[in-house]
C-alpha positions in Angstrom: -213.5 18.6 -9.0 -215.4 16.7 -6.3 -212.2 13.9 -6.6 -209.8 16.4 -5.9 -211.8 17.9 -2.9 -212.0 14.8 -1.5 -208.7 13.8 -2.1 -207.6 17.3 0.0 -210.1 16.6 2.5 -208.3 12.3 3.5 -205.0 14.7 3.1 -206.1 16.9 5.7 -207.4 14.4 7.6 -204.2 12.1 7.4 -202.3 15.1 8.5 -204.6 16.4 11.7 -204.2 12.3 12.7 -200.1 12.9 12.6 -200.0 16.2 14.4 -202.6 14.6 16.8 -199.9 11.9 17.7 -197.0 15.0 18.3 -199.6 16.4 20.8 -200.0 13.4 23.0 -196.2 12.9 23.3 -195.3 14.6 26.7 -192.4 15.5 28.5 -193.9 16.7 31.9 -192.5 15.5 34.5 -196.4 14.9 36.0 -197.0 12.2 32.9 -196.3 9.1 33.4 -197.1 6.4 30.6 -198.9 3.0 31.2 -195.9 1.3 31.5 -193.8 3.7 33.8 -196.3 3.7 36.6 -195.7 1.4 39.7 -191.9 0.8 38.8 -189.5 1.9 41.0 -187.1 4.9 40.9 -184.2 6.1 42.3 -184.0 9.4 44.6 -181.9 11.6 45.3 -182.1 15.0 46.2 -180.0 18.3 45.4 -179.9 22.0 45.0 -181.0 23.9 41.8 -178.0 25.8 40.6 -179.9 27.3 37.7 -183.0 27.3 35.4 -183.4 28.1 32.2 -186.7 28.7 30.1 -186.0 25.9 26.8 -188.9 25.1 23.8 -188.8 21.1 23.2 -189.5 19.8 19.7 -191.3 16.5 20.1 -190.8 16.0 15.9 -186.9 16.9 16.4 -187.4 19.7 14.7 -188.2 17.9 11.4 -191.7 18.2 10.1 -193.1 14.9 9.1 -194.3 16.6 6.2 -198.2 15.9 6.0 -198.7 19.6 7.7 -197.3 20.8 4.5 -199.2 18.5 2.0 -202.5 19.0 4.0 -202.0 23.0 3.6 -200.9 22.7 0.4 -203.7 20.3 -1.0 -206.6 22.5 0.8 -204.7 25.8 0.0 -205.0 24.7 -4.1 -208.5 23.4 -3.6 -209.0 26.6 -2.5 -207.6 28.8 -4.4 -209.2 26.5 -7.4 -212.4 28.2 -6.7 -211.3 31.9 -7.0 -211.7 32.6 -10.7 -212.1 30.7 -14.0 -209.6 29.6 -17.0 -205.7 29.8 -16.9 -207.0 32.4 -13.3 -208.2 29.4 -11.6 -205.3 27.9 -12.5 -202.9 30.2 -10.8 -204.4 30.5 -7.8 -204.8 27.4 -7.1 -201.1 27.2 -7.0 -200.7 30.1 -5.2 -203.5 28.7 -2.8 -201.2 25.9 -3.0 -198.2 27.0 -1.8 -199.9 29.5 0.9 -201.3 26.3 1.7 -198.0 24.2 2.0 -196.3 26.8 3.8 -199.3 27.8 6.4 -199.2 23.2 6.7 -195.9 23.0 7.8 -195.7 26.6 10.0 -199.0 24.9 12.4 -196.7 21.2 12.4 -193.9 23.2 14.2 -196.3 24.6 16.3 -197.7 21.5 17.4 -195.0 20.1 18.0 -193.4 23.0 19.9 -193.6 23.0 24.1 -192.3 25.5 26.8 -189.9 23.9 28.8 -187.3 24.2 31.6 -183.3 22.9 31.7 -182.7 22.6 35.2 -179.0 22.3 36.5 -179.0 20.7 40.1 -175.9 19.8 42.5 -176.8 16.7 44.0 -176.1 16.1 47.8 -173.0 14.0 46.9 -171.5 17.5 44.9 -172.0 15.5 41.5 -174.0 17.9 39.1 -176.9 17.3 36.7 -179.1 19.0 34.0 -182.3 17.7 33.3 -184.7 19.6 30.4 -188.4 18.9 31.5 -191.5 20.5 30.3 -193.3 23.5 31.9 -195.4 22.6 34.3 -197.3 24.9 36.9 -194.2 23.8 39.3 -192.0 26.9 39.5 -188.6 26.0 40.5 -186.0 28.9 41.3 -182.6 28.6 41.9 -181.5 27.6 45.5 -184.6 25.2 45.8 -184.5 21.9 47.2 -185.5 19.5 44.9 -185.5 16.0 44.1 -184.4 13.5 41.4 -186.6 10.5 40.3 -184.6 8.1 38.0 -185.8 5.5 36.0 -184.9 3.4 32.6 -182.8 6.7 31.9 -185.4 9.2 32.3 -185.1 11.4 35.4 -187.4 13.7 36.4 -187.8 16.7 39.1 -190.1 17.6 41.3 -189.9 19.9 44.6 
């Protein structure tokens, strides 16, 4: 028994590591990674023709998995200890697949952020949509905005 709770425990811990990794990935247009900073970008400016409240899914929306096999490993650990005999048995699957399905339903979650597809006409009449996170920046359209481009990521800012 102490095998198995252990074994649940590295499971859940493997898993929490994974979903940690989908939280630091970021598409806000205020983050910039180590080696983004101090290059240089290309402006232009434009007009927001339209916004439009998206969700971005930083695991593609395909769970790795280990959500599922976390819940589902503590879920039957779990349910393990409710009763005794063939009782212990079944709820320990039923824990299980609670478990499994509870795992994978937090992954999404995770992995899930609030974001913004923003359709801009650029100065030249070209136009653009760029899909951003949510920031605290509230852009309506008819703003004035700018364009930063870079190693084909563009981002915009007021």
């Amino acid at each position: 028994m102490k095998g198995m709770v252990r074994f649940a425990l590295a499971i859940s811990l493997l898993g929490v590591a994974a979903l940690q990794g989908c939280a630091n990935y970021s598409t806000s247009p205020d983050v910039y990674t180590a080696t983004a900073a101090q290059r240089e970008e290309t402006v232009r400016f434009g007009t927001l023709e339209s916004v439009r409240a998206v969700k971005i899914q930083s695991n593609g929306g395909q769970p790795s998995g280990l959500g599922a096999v976390g819940g589902g490993a503590v879920g039957a650990v779990a349910g393990s200890a409710i009763g005794g005999g063939k009782g212990s048995i079944l709820t320990a699957i039923v824990g299980g697949i609670a478990g499994a399905v509870a795992g994978n339903a937090i992954e999404n979650g995770v992995a899930t952020r609030d974001g913004v597809e923003l359709t801009v006409r650029l100065d030249n009449g070209d136009l653009r949509a760029i899909t951003q996170e949510q920031t605290g920046e509230l852009f309506r359209a008819g703003d004035r905005v700018r364009l930063l481009s870079s190693g084909g990521t563009t981002r915009v800012t007021h």
